[in-house]
Every structure is written in C-alpha cells, then in structure tokens.
N, C-alpha and C positions, 0 to 999 in steps of 0.2 A: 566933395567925394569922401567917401568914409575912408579912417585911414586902415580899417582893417580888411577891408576889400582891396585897396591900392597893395596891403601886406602880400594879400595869397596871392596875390596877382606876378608879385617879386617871387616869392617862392616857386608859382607856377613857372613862370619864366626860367628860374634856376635848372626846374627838373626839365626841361627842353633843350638846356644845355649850348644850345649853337643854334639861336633863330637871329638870321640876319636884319641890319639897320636897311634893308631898303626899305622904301615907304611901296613896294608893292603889293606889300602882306598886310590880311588884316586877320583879324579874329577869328572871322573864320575859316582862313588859308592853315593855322596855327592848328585851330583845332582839330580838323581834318588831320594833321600831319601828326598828331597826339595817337587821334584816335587809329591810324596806319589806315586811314583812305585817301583817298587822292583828292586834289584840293579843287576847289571851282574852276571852273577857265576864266580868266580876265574878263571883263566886258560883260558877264552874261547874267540874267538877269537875278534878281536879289532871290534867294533861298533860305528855307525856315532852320536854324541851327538847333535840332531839339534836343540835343543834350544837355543844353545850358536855358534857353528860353524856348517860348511857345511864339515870341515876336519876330516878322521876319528879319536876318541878317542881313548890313549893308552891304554893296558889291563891293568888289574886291578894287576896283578901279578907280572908287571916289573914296578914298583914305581920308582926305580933309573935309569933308561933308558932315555939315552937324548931323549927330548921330543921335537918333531916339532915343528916348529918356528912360534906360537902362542903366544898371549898376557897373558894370562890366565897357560901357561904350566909351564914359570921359578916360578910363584908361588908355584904352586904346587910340585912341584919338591924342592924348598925351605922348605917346611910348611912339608913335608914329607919326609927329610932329617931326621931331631932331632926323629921324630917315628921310626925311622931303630931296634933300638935297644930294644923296647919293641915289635918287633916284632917275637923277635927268639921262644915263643913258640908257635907252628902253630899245638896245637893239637887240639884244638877247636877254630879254625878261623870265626863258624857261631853263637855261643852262641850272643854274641852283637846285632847282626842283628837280629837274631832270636827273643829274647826278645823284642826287639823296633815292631819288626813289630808285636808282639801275644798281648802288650802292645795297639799297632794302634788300632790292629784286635778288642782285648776287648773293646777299647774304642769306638771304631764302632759299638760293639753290643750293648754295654751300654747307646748310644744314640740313634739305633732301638730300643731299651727297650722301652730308654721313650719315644722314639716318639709311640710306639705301646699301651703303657700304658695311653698317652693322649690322641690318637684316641678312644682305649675302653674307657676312661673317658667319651671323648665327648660324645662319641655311647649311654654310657649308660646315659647319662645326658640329650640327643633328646629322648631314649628311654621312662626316668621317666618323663622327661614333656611329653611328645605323654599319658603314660598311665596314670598322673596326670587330662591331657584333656579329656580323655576316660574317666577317670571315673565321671568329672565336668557333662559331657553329660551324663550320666547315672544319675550320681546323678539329673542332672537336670530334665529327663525324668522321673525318679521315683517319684520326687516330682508331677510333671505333673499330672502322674497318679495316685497319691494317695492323690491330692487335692480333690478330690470328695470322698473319703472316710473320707479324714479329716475333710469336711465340713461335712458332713452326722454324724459325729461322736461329733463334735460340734451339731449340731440341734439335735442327739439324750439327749446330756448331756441339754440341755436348755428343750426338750418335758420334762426328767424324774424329770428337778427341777420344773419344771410349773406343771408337777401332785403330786411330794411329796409335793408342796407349797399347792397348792389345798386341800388333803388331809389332812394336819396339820390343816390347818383353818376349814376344815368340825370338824374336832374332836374336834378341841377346841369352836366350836361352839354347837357341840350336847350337852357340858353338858347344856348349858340353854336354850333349845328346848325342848318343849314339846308334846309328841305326843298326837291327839285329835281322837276321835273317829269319822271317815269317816260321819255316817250317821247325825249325831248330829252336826257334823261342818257343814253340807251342807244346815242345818236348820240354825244356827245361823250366818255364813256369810251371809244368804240370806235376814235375818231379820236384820241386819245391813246393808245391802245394800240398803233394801227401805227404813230405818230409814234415812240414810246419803242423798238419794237419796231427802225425802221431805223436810225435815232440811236445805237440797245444798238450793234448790228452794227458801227458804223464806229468805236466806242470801242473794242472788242475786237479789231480791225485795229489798232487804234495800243498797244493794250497788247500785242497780241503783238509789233509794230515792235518799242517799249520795251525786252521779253523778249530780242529779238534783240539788240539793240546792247546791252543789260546781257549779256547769257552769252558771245557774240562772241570775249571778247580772254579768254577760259578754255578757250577750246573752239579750238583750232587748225584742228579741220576745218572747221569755218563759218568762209565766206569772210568778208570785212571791209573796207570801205576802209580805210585805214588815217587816213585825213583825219577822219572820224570814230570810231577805235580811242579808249577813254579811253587805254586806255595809251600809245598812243604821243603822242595830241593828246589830252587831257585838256580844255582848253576848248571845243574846238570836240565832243568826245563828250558830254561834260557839257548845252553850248548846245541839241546835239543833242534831246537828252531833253527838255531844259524846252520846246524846242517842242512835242515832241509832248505834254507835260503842257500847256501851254496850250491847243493845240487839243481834249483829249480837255474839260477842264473850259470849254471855248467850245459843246461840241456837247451836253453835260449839265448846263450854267450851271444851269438850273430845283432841279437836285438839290446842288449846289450854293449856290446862294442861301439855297435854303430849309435849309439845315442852317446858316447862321449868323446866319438870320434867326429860327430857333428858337432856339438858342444865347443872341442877342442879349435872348430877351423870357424867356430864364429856362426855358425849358425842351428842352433838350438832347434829341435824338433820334438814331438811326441816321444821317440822313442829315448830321450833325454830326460822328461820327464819324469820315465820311467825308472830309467837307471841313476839319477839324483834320488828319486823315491827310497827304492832298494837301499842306496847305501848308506842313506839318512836312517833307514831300520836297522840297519849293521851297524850302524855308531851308535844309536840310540841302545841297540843290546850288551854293544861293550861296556856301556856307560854305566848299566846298571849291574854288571859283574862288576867294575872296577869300583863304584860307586853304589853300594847296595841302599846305603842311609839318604840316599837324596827323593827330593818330594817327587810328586810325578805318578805316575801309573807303574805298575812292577810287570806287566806283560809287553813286551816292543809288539810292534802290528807290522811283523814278517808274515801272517797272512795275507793280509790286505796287499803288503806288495808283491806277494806272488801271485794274486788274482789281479792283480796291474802289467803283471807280464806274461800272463793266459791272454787275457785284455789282448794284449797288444800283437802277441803272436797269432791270433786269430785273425786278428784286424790283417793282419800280411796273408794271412792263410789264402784269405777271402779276394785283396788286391791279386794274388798268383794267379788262382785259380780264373779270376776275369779276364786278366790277359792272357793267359793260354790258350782261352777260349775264342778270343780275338783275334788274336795270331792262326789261330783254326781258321776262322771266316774267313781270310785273309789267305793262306796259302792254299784250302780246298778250292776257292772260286776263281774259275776260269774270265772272268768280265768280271771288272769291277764298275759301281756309277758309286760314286762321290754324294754325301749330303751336308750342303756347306750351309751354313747360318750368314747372308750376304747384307749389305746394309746396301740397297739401291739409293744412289743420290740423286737420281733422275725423279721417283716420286717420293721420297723422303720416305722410305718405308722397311723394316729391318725383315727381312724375307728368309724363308725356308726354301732350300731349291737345291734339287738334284741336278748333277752334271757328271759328266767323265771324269773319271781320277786320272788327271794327267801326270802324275807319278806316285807310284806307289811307296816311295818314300817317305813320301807326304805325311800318309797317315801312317807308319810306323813312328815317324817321326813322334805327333800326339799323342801315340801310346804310352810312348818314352819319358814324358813331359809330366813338370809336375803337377797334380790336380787341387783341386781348390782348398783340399784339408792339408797337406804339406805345407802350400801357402800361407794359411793362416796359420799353421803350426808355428810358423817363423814368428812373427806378430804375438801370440798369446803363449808360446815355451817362456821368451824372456819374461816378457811379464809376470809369468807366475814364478820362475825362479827368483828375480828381485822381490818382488813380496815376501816370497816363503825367507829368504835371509831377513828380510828387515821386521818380520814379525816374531821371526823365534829370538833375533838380538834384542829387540824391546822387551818382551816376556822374560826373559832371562838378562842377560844384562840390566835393564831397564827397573828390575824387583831387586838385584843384587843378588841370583845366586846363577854364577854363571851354566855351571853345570846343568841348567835344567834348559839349555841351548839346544841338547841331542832330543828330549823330548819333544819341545815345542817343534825344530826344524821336523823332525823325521812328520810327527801328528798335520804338518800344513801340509807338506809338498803330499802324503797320500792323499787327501780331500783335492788339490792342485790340478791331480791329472783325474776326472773321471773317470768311469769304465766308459760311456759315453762317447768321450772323446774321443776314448780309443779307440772306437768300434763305429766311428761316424760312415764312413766311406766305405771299406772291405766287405761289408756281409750283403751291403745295398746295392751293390757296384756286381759283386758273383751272381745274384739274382737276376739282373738286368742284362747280363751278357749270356747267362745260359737259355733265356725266352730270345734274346734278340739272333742267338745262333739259331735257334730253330727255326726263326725266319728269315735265316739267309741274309742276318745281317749283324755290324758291329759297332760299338759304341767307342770312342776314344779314351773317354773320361769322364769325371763330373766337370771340366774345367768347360768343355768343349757341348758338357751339358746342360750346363747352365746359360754358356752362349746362343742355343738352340731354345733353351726356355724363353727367351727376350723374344724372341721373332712372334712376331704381328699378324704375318699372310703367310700363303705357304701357296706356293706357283705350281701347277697341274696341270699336265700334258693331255690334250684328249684320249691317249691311251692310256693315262691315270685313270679317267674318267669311265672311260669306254673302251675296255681291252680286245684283243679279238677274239671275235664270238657273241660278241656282245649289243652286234648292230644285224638285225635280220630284214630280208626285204617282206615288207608285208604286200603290196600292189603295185601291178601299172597298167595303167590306162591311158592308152592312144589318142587322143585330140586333134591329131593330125594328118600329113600325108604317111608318117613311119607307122609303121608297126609295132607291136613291143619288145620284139628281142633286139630290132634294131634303134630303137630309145634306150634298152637296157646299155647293148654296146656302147653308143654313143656316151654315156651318164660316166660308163665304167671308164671308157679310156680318157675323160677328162678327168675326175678324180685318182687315176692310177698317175698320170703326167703331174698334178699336183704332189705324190706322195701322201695323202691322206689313208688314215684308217678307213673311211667309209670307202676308197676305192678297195681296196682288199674283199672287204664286203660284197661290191656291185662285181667285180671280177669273180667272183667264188659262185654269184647267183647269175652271170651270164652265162659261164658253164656249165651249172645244171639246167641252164634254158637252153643250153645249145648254141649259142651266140657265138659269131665268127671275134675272136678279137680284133681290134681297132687302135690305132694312134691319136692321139691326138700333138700337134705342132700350134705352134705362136699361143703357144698358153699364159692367159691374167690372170690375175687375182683381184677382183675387185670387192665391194665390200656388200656381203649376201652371197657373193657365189663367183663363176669360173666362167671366161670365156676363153674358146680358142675354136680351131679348127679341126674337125673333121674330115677326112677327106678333102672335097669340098667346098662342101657347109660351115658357116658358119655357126656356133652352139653358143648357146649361154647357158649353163647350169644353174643355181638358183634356189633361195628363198622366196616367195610369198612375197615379202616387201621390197625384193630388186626387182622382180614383175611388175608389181605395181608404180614403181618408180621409173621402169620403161615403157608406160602406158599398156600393159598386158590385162585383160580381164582375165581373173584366175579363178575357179569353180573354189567352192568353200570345202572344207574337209574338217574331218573330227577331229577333237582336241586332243585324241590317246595317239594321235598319230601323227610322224614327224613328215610333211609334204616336201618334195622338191619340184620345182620344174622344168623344163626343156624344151627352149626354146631353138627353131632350125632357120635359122634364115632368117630371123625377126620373127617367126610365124612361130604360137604355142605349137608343138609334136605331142607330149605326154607328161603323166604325173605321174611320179614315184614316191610311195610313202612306204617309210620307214620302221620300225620299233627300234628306239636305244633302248635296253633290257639291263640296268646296273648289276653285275654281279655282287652275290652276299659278301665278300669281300671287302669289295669298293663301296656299296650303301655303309656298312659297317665303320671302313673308314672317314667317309664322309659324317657320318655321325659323332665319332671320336673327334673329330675335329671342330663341331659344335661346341660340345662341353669341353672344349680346351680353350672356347674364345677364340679361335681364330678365323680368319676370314680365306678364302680362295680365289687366288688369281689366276684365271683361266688361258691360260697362252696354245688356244685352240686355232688347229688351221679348220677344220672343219665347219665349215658356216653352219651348219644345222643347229651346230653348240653353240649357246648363250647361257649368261649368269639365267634367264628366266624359265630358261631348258633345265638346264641343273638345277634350280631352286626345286623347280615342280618335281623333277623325277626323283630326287633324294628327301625331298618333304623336309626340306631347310627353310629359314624366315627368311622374306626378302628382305636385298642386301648383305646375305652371307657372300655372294659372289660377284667378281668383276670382272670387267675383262677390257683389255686394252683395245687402241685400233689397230689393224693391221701391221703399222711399224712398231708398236708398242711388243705385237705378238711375236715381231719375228727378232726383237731384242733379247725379248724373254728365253727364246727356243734357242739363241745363240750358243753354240757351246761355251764360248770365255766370258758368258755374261757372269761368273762366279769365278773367272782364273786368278789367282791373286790370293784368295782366300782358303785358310787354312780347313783339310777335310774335316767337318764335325764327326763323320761315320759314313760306313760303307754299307753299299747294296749289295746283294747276287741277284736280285730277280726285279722286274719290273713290277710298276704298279701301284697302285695307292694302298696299299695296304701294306708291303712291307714300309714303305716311304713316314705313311700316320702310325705305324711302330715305333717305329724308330722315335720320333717325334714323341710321344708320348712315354717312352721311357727316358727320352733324355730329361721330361718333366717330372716325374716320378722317380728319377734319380736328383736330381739337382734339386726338387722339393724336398726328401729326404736329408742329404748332409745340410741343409740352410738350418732346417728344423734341428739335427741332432746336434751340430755346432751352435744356434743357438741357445739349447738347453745347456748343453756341458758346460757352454762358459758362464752361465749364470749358475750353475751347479760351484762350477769351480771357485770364483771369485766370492760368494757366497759363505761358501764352504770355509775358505780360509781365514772371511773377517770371523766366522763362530766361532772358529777353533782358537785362532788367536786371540779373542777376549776370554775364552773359557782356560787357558793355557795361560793368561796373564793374571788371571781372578785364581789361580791354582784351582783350577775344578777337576782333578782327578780323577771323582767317581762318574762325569759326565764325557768320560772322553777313555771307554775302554773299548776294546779291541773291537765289540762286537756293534757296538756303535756305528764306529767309523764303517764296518762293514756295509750294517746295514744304511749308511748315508747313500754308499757306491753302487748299492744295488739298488738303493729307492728311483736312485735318478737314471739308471740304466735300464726301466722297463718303461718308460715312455719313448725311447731310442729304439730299442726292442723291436714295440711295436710299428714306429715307423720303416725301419727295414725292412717288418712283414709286408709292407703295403705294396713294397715293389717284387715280392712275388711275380 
C-alpha cells in the first residue's frame, strides 16, 4: 500500500473527527456521512460509490471480505480490522447513526429557526419603519391641517389680550374722569372754542410781527426802523421780540401753564413741548443781550415759537369745538342706539355692531378720555425733551464753550415739537363731528376710532337692509282653495306674530285689499320660513327651497322677483311675490362698505334675505355677505350681545346709512392722526439729529430763523392735507 494514500487517508480520518471503532462502518457508511446523505442500510446490496470510484462498493455487512483491488480498500480493511471486536453486540447497530443524523436534523432546524427568526426580525423592522413613516406623514399632515387653527388660535389669544389690555386701561382711567352734563358741556366747549378761536388769531398776528422783524435786516426790501433792526440796535430788536414773546404767552397763558404743570406732575405732553420751546427762546435772547460776543446766530427764533403756540391753540381750538358738537348729538336726541367695536369669541371675528346705549354715561364717559395723540404725547414729549438737553450739552459743553448751550437748547427743542404734531388730532377730529352731527350722529374720539378701524364685519339688521318702504307687494296668485285677500291675511298675520319687517309690509298691502285682519298662535320658526296656526289651519309661510324640501311642486317665477309660499293644511293656497327695492341710502351704504374691505353679517329674521339676495340686489362680489343659522341670528339680534363694551359712538336715527357713517369717518379719522403722528415724529426726531450736528460743527449761517421756519411749515403741509381728507 502506498504510504501516501495510507497519509490522506489519516488526514481524512482526522477531518471526520469522531467516526467510531465498530467494524459496522465501512467506506462507504464514511463517505455518505462526509458527504450529509444517509448511509446504506445493512445487509443490502453492494452500491457504486461515484465520488471516489466507478467500481462497485463492498456492503456494509462484510467488512472482512477481501476487497477489490482498489487503492482506497487495504485501508479500509486495515482501519476495520482492530473494530471486529467491539463489534459483537449487534443489538442496536442504528442508535449511532440515528443520534448523529436527529443531532444534523436538529441542528438543521436550529438554523431554520434562526434564519426564520431573522427574516420576521427584518419583516418586522421594514414593517416598524413603513409604519414609523406612516405615521411621520400623518403626523405631518395633521400639522398641515391644524396650522390654520393654530394660527387662528394664536390671533384669538393676541384679539382677547388687546381687549383685556384695553379694558384695564379704560378702568384705570375712569377713576379720574369726570362725567359732565351733555347740555351744559355743549355750552361750554363752544364758548371755549370761540374764545381759543380769537385768542389763536391775535397770537398769529404777533407771530407774523416776530417773522417780520426776524427776516427784516436779510431782506433789504422790507422796510425797517432801524431802532428796532437787530443788526444795527441789537438790544432794543432783541427787547423787541421778547415783548411780543410775552404777550403771545399772556394771551395763551392756559396752554402754557398747563404744559408745565404736566411737566411738573410727571407727565409731559404736547403742550410741554411747547412751553420748554418758548423758554429756551427766552434764554436763548437773554443770552445774547447778556453775551453779545458769543458764536451762534444773533436773531433767537421767538417767531418760530410763537407759531408753536398758534400751533397748539388751534389744535385745542379744533378738539373744543368737536366735542361740543358731540355733547349736541347727545343732549338733542331723544333715543339713543350705541355703536360698539365688539370682539365675538364665538366666531373669532372683531365686529361692528349697533345696540342700545344702556347708559348714557358710558359714552360721556369716552368723550372724557384720552385719545390716542395725548397718549402718544406721553411716550415721545420725554423723548424729545431728553434728547434736546443731551444735544445742546454735547454741542456746547462738548466744544468747550459753555454758553452756546441757550443756542443749541432753544434751536432743537423748536424743530422737537412740529407744527404737525400739534395739529395731529384737532382740525381732523372738528371735521369729522361736524358731518357725523348732520347725521344724527357722534364720534367719541380717535382712541375709539381707531378701535372701530380694526373691525372686520359689520352685523346688519334687515331693517339696515330693507327699511320700511322698502318691501312692495308685487303679486298673488291663488293655487288653491283661498282666495287672495284671504292668502294675503293669512301671509300677513304670520309674519306680523313673527315681528318681521316684511309683516308691516303684508299688513299695510292687506288693508289696501280690504283684508279682514287675522292672528296667527303656536308660531315656529323654522329654516326658510314660518309655521303656525291660522284659525284653524294649519300655514306654513315659506321660501321655494322649504316647499321643495316638504315635497311641494312649486310653479317657477322670475328672477326680479322675490316668491313666497303658502301652504294651508299641507295643500299649496298661493304665491306672493315681492320687490325688496334698496334705498339710495342703504345701496350707498352698502357700497361704502365695499371699499372699506369689509364684509356683512346679516342677522336677518326675514327668510326672503340671504347673503345671495343682498349680493344680487346691491351688485356686491360674492362672499361679501354672510349670514349665520337661525341661533346664530337671534345671538346676533340679542341686545347684550355687545354689553360690556365700551360705546365707540352714537346713533339718532336707524339704518345703514348713518351706521356705514359713522364707520367710515372713524376710518378717516383714525387714518388721519396714524399718518400725521407718523410724519411729525420723523419730522421731529429728524430734525433734531440736523440741527444738533450743524449746532455742534458751529454752522450759524445754516441754522437762521427763517430756516427753522421754513422746516415747520415744510412738514406741516402734508398733515394739512391729510386733515382735508376728512372733510
């Protein structure tokens, strides 16, 4: 036997590892069990082993049997020699085999386990990311769509601090409000209004004096004494001036006073401005008698602050005369109805809406109250007086000559207050109440009109809509066993038990027909129209689509014309069509209300009226109008759906038209002071960084009287003109 086949034969051996000494195994039991198939059975007949030969293999049975002359046989026959004798018990010859293969078998399943257990692993792990992403996209879509409610719930929380802010400051403002008696205030606003009014006049004669003898000795053509020229007599033009500075602040002392008796208690207004202005000119002229050699300009700009306290007296002039006029509306009218600016939280929606003045306090009260330029006055008086000291002590102090402190202070603080400023409110405000008197109605303030500017909708009665007179019977036609006067009756005394305008209507056109009047008991309101009892009968009154919706064939009618019908007993009786005929009034109003951007909430009892009624008959785009359900309507029509809230203005007369008055000069006022407040303050703030670097750089020749003038009037004709708007 070759010894390098005996070799691989040991090696082979090794890598099998555990093939046992019994002599039952032969070569090819071995090789089977290499190759993981199962081995011969015992006894059975010789089989060709073709992996190793093409010669057939000996049975398993005869292990000592010389073995065919193969390379592979004296081995085996050797190697299974020494086994002979552990082989005599042959009563379980398959235990061995059996074990090793149930051994394979388990270890086979044991690895389908885990390969089955890694696959549901994976399964479930594509599974949890699939429904990880599932729910990402939900989650993301939910946000999607609950971004408009978050927002909406955001603007709600900002409407309900902007009304608790509002109401805190009303309260804390009524304890030092006084209310005055309507008639008696309407006397003495008025009487301070011509007072301010001849008083303004004689201040503006000496401010133009002023103008004169400051421009004078510039102007070679204007003549001059020369006794009073600054240039040539310097004290006696100077002396000049501060007389007329003292008389102009003798004949306006009240606006005066009160700007440093505000001042004094802490809170700085307009009219403080005015009178720090003024006596920064008074310092500034002594400065230059006492100090004739100092750098600076040789004329003080005592004109300019005399035209700051014309300014300012006007400005009063203008506030008197509005509320006199108001206090008129107010004590002439017998009925008053309330126009309050309401924030509904039910639809999130900041509303226009007329109610009863449940006390007429109320709105004296607002008249009382300060309005939005007072306000701000507080906020921008300090402002500008801290700047105007720390600019004139940089420029003088700051250069090292102290003295030129009167120039610089007096030159900022006039540029400080504009004419603008001071004339925000007063002239826009007497415009707006002398149109809103002629129609019967009164405005509170700008504070109260700028709160009326915010609102969104504006809620309208069907007698906004449709006043009386306004609803004519055009037909009726019989369909049944009634007649027509007794359709007409029946129509009339179901809309009369409702309280609707169109019953007025159907009772005004049953008496020109002669129609006996009628009751009607156990009255509904359902949604299109009215049922109850007649006599009787049963009625339903009705739209078109509640017929149709209680199975009624209803004949078709033309589009000019608004159909009802009347049903007796379940059985169609007749049709009554209508004409709603808008008065020029109310179309007018409705129009106004367009180009204001606002929309109409219709809180109509009337079934005839819909937003697609009103769209057509005022020739509005659709979706100008809305209109709630039936409990939405009778929220709306509540009288205390606005109690609680402070009057914006009052009515004397019904209807949409003084209502979209009102409304539109609270817009046209409240757009006005936004606009003139925000030019002044860019006027003013403006103003004082020029003057303070031309005052710090000693620019003298750029900073003379006539100057500064013409700064106060440049910026006071775009304010001007926004005053005129509110004509």
């Amino acid at each position: 036997m070759d010894k390098k086949d005996e070799f691989n034969l040991d090696e082979f051996k090794d890598l099998l590892n555990d093939v046992p000494d019994a002599g039952d195994f032969d070569l090819e039991s071995i090789i089977a069990e290499v190759e993981g198939r199962a081995p011969a059975e015992p006894k059975a007949e010789p089989v060709h082993s073709a992996p190793i030969h093409s010669e057939p293999a000996p049975a398993a049975a005869e292990p000592a049997r010389e073995q065919p002359p193969v390379k592979t046989a004296p081995k085996t026959k050797s190697k299974a020699a020494p086994a002979a004798p552990a082989a005599a018990p042959e009563a379980e010859p398959e235990d061995p085999r059996a074990a090793r293969i149930a051994a394979r078998e388990a270890k086979a399943a044991e690895h389908e386990q885990k390969a089955a257990e890694k696959r549901a692993e994976k399964r479930a792990k594509r599974e949890e990311k699939l429904a990880e992403r599932e729910e990402k996209q939900a989650e993301k879509a939910a946000k999607a769509a609950a971004a408009p409610q978050k927002e909406k719930a955001e603007r709600v929380s900002r409407k309900q601090a902007r009304a608790a802010r509002i109401a805190a400051e009303q309260e804390e403002e009524n304890e030092d409000i006084e209310v005055l008696d309507p008639d008696q205030s309407f006397r003495v606003f008025r009487r301070r209004s011509r007072g301010l009014n001849a008083r303004s006049i004689l201040v503006l004669l000496l401010a133009a004096a002023a103008a004169y003898l400051s421009l004078a000795p510039s102007f070679t053509q204007l003549p001059l004494p020369s006794v009073v020229d600054i240039v040539v007599n310097p004290t006696l033009g100077i002396g000049s001036l501060l007389v007329l500075q003292i008389l102009a602040i003798l004949i306006g002392v009240d606006i005066f006073s009160l700007g440093f008796s505000e001042l004094f208690h802490g809170r700085p207004c307009r009219e403080t401005l005015v009178a720090v202005a003024i006596v920064a000119t008074i310092l500034h002229s002594v400065s230059l008698l006492v100090f004739p050699e100092q750098n600076g300009v040789t004329t003080p700009y005592i004109a300019a602050s005399i035209l700051m306290l014309y300014a300012m007296m006007r400005e009063d002039r203008g506030r008197y005369a509005a509320r006199a006029r108001s206090y008129k509306a107010v004590a002439q009218a017998d009925r008053l109805l309330a126009v309050y600016s309401h924030y509904d939280d039910v639809d999130d929606a900041c509303r226009a809406a007329k109610g009863p003045l449940f006390n007429k306090n109320d709105f004296l009260t607002e008249l009382e109250r300060p309005d939005t330029v007072d306000r701000f006055s507080m906020i921008y008086a300090p402002l500008a007086l801290a700047l105007s000291i720390i600019f004139a002590l940089v420029s003088s102090l700051g250069r090292g000559e102290p003295v030129r402190f009167f120039w610089a202070f007096s030159s900022i603080t006039i540029v400080a207050a504009p004419i603008g400023l001071l004339c925000a409110f007063g002239a826009g405000y007497k415009n707006i109440a002398r149109r809103l008197l002629a129609s019967g109605a009164a405005l509170a303030g700008a504070r109260q009109a700028n709160l009326l500017r915010g609102t969104e909708e504006v809620v309208l009665a069907e007698n906004d809509l449709f006043p009386t007179g306004s609803i004519e019977l055009e037909s009726i036609k019989a369909v049944g066993q009634l007649d027509e006067t007794r359709i007409l009756s029946c129509a009339a005394a179901l809309a009369d038990a409702a309280g609707l305008e169109l019953g007025r209507a159907l009772s005004e056109a049953a008496r020109a027909h002669s129609a006996l009047p009628l009751t009607a008991h156990d009255l509904r309101v359902v949604d299109g129209g009215l049922t109850g009892h007649v006599g009787s009968s049963y009625m339903v009154l009705g739209t078109g689509a509640l017929m149709v919706n209680m199975g009624v064939t209803i004949p078709a009618e033309r589009d000019s014309q608004v159909a009802m019908y009347l049903l007796a007993d379940n059985q169609l009786a007749g049709v009554i069509t209508l004409r709603y005929l808008p008065t020029k009034h109310t179309y007018k109003a409705m129009r106004l209300m367009r180009r204001m951007h606002m929309n109409a909430v219709i809180a109509a009892r009337d079934f005839n009226v819909s937003p697609a009624m009103v769209e057509e008959e005022f020739d509005l785009r659709r979706g100008f109008a809305d209109q709630p359900d039936p409990a939405g309507v009778a929220r709306l029509l509540d009288p205390r759906y606005a109690k609680g809230d402070a009057p914006a203005a009052v009515l004397t007369r019904e209807g949409a038209g003084p209502f979209m008055q009102v409304l539109r000069c609270a817009d046209k006022l409240a757009g006005a002071v936004r606009s003139a407040l925000t030019l002044s303050t860019f006027a003013g703030l403006f103003g004082m960084l020029i003057v303070f670097y031309l005052v710090f750089q000693n620019q003298a020749a750029a900073l003379p009287v006539q100057h500064l003038l013409l700064y106060l009037l440049i910026w006071y004709i775009p304010v001007f003109v926004i005053n005129q708007q509110t004509h």
